[in-house]
C-alpha positions in Angstrom: 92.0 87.8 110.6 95.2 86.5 108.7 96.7 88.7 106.0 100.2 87.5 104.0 103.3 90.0 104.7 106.2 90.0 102.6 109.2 91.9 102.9 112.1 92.8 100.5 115.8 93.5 100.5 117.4 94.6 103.6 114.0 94.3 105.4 114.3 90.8 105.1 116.4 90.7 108.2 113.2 91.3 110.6 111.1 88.9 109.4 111.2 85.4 111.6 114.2 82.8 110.4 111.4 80.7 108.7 109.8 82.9 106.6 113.2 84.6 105.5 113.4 82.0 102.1 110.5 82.8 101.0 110.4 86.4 102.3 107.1 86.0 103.1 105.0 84.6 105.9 100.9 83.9 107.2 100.4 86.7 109.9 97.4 86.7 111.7 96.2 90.4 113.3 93.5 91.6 115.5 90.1 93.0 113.3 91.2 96.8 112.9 94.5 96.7 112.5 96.3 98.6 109.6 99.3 99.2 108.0 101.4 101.2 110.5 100.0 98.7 113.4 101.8 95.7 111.5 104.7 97.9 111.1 105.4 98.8 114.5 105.0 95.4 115.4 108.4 94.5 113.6 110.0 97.5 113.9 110.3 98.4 111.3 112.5 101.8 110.2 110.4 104.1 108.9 113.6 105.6 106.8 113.4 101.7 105.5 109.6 101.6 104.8 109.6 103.3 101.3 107.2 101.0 98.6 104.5 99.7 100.3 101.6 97.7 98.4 98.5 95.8 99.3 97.6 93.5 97.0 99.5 95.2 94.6 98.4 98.2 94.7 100.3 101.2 96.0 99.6 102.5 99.6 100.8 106.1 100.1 102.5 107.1 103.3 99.9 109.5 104.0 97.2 106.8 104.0 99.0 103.6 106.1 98.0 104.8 109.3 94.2 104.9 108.2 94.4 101.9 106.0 92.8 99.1 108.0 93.9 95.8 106.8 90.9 93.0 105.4 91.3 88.9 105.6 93.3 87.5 103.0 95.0 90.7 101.7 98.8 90.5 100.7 101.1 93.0 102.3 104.1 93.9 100.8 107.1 96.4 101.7 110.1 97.4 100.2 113.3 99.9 101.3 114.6 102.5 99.0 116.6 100.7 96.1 119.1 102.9 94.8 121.1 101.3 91.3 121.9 102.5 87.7 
């Protein structure tokens, strides 16, 4: 299966070098996997994993680790932005 992954801000730094100008990439993942697997995989910090939405819609924290992920979705994460 092959979802898009994007990632924002200061996450940008764990993406691989050729995705990082467009900060997003094709990412292809085993049937089953879901939210947190694809999170792990980059280790990401969970402190750093704050917005996170599949095709656009918002994915509470309580519900990554059961959301499995479908072909051709768009996953998309995003730190804590703090600003006035």
């Amino acid at each position: 299966m092959r979802i898009t992954f994007k990632l924002f801000a200061q996450l940008q730094d764990y993406l691989p070098a050729e995705a990082k100008k467009t900060n997003a990439f094709s990412l292809e993942l085993a049937e089953g996997s879901s939210i947190v697997d694809v999170i792990e995989r980059f280790n990401l910090p969970p402190r750093l994993v704050h917005l996170v939405l599949l095709d656009g819609v918002h994915v509470l924290p309580e519900a990554r680790p059961g959301r499995k992920l479908k072909d051709g979705e768009t996953l998309a994460i995003w730190p804590p932005v703090a600003g006035g």
